[in-house]
C-alpha positions as CSV (number, residue, x, y, z in Angstrom):
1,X,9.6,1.2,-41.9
2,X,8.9,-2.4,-40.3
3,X,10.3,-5.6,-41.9
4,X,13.0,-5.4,-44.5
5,X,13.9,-6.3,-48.4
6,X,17.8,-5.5,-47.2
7,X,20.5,-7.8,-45.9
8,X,21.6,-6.7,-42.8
9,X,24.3,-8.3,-40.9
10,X,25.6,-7.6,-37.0
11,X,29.5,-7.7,-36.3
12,X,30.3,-7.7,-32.3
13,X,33.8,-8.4,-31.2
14,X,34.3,-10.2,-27.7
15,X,36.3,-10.8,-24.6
16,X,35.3,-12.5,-21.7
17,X,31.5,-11.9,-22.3
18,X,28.8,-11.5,-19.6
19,X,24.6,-11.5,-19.3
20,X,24.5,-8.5,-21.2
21,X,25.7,-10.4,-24.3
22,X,22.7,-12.5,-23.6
23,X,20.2,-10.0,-23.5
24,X,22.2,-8.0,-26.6
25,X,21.3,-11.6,-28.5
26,X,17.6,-11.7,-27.1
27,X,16.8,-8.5,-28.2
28,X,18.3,-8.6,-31.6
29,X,16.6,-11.4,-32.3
30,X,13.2,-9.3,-31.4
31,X,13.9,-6.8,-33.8
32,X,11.3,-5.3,-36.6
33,X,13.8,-4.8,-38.8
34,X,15.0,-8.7,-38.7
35,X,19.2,-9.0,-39.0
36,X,20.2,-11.6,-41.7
37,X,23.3,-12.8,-40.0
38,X,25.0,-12.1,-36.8
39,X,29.0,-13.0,-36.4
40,X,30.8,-12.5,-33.1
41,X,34.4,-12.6,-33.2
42,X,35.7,-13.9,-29.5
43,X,38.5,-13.5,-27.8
44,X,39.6,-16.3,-25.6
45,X,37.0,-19.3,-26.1
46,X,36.9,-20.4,-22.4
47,X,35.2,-17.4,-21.0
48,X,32.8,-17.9,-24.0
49,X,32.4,-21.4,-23.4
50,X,31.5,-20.9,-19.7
51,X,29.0,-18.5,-20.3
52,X,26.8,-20.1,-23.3
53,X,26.9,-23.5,-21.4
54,X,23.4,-24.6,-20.6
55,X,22.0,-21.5,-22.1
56,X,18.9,-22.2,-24.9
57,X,19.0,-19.1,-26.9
58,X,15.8,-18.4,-28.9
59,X,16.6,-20.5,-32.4
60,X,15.4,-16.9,-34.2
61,X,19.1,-15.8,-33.4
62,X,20.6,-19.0,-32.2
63,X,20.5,-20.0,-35.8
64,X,21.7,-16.9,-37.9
65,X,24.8,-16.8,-35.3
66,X,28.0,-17.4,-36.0
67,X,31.3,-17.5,-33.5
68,X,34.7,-17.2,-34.3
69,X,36.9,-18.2,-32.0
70,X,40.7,-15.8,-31.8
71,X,43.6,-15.4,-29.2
72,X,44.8,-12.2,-27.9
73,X,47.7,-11.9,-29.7
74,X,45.5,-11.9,-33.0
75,X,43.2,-8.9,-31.9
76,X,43.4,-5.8,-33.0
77,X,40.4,-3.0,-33.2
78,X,40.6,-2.2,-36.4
79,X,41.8,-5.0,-37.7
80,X,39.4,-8.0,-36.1
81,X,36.8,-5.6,-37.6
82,X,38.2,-5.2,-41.2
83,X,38.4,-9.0,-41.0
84,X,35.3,-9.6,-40.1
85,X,33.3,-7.3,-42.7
86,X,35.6,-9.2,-45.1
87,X,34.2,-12.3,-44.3
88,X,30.4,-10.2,-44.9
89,X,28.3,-10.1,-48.1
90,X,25.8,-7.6,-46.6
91,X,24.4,-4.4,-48.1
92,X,24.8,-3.0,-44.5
93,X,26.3,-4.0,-41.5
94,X,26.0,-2.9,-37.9
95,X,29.6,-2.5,-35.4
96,X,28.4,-3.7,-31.9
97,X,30.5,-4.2,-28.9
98,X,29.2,-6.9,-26.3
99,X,27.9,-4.3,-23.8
100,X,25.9,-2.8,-25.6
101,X,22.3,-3.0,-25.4
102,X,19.5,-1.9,-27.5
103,X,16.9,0.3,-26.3
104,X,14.1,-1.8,-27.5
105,X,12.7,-3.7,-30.6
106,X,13.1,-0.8,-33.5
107,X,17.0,0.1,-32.7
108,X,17.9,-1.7,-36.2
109,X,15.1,-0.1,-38.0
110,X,16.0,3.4,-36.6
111,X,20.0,3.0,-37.5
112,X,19.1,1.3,-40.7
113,X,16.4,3.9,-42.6
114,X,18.5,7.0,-42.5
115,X,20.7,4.8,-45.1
116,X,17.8,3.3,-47.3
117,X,16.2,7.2,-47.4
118,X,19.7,9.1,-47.9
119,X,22.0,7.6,-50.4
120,X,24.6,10.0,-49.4
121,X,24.7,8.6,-45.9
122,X,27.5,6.1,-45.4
123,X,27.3,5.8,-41.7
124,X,24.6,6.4,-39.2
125,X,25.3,5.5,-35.7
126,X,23.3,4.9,-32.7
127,X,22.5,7.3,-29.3
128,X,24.2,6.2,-26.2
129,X,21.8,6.0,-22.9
130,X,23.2,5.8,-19.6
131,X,22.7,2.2,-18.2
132,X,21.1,1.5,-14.8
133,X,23.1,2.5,-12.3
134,X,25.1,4.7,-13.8
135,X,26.8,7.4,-12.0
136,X,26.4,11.2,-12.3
137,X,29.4,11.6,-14.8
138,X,28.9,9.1,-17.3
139,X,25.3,10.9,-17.4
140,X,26.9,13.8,-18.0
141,X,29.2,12.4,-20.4
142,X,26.4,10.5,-22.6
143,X,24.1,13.9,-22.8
144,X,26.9,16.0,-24.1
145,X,28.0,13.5,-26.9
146,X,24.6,11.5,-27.5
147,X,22.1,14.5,-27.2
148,X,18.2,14.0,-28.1
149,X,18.6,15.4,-31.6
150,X,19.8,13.7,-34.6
151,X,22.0,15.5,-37.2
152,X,23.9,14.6,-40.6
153,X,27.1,15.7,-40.7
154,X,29.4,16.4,-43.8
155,X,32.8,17.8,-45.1
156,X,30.4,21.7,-45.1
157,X,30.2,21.6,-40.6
158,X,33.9,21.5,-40.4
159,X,34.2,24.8,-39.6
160,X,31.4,24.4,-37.2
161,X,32.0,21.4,-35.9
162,X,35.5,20.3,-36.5
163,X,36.7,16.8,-35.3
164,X,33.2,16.5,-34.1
165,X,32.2,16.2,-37.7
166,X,33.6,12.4,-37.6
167,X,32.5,11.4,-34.2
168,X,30.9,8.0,-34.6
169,X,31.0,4.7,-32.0
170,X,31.2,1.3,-33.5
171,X,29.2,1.0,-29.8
172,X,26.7,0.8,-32.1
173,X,27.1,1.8,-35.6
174,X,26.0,0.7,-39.3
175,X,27.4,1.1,-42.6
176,X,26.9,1.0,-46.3
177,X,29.3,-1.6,-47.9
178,X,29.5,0.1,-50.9
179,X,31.1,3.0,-49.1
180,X,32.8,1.3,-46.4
181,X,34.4,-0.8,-49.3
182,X,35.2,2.9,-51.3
183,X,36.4,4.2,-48.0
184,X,38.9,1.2,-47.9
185,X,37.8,0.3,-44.9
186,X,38.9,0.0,-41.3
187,X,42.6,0.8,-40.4
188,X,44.8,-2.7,-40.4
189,X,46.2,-1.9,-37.1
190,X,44.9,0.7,-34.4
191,X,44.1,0.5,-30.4
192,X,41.0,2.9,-30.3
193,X,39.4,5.0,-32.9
194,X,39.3,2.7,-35.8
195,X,35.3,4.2,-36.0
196,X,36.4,7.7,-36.4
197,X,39.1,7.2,-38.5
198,X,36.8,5.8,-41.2
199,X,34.2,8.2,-40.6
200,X,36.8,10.9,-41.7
201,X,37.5,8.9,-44.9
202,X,34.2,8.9,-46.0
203,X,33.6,12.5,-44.8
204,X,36.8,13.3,-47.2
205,X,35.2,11.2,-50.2
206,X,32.2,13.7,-49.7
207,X,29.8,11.1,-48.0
208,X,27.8,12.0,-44.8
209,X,27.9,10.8,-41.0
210,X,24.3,10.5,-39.6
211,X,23.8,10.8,-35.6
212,X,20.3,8.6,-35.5
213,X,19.3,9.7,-32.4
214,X,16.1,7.6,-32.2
215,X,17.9,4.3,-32.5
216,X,19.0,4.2,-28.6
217,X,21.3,1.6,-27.0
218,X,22.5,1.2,-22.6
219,X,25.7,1.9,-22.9
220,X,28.1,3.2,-19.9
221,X,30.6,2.4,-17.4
222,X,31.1,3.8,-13.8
């Protein structure tokens, strides 16, 4: 399903930023599912600064890109996000962090269709690849919780799968307002997990979790 009649916006939360931003920025601008807007919240505006200076972005992102600049002290993982999908008028929007990158020009049309064909879907989140260089463990590790099949989970695998049955990264993730909004959203205050957490709500209002395993990101650290 190339092109889209849906808004569509990116939320990626930063601190101290490197190339891969960059190229995250490059390639979502490539997309054949075009994003509508594209909002990074950034911790600590100097590293930012440093890295963007003399940089010509291509004006297909450059110009649906928005920065927000916060300290440390104001950060929070759930909260930075809830504040930032507050500040979003989108149908969907997708979680990114600043290391992630996707896999090539369909990654928002693969995370995206599993929510336009199933209504029931609230989130649908992306496969995790190994990035170059990546060592023998974090290979390991990305197989065995980002495997080559994609599944919809709901409240009925719980006995199957238990806590798996909310698994989701905000690594690369995308959600239905509507639900998101139903859900109540990200958890004001919480140092990991704030993807899970809200995957379980929606699992408990008898939406589903999809695992898109066709829409790929590089995503790993040694």
């Amino acid at each position: 399903m190339t092109g889209s009649a849906h808004s569509i916006d990116v939320i990626i939360p930063t601190y101290r930023p490197d190339e891969r931003l960059i190229r995250c920025l490059e390639l979502l601008g490539a997309q054949t599912m075009p994003v509508t807007h594209i909002h990074i919240i950034n911790t600590e505006r100097r590293f930012y600064d440093e890295l963007m200076e003399n940089r010509v972005i291509p004006a297909s992102v450059r110009d649906i890109t928005e920065v927000t600049h916060i300290t440390p002290e104001e950060f929070d993982h759930g909260g930075t996000r809830r504040a930032a999908v507050a500040g979003s008028g989108s149908e969907f929007f997708i979680m990114m962090t600043q290391d992630a990158l996707p896999a090539d020009e369909k990654l928002v049309e693969e995370l995206i269709d599993p929510l336009i064909l199933d209504e029931n879907i609230a989130v649908s989140y992306a496969r995790q690849l190994p990035a170059p260089g990546a060592s023998e463990t974090e290979k390991f590790v990305r197989s065995f919780n980002y495997p080559e099949k994609p599944q919809v989970k709901s409240a009925q695998d719980l006995n199957r799968l238990g806590i798996k049955t909310f698994f989701c990264s905000n690594v690369c993730a995308a959600y239905r307002r509507s639900y998101y909004d139903e859900a109540g959203g990200f958890v004001e205050k919480t140092i990991f997990n704030e993807d899970m957490i809200l995957a379980a709500a929606m699992v408990k209002m008898g939406r589903s979790v999809s695992y898109s395993a066709r829409a790929r990101v590089y995503h790993s650290h040694n």
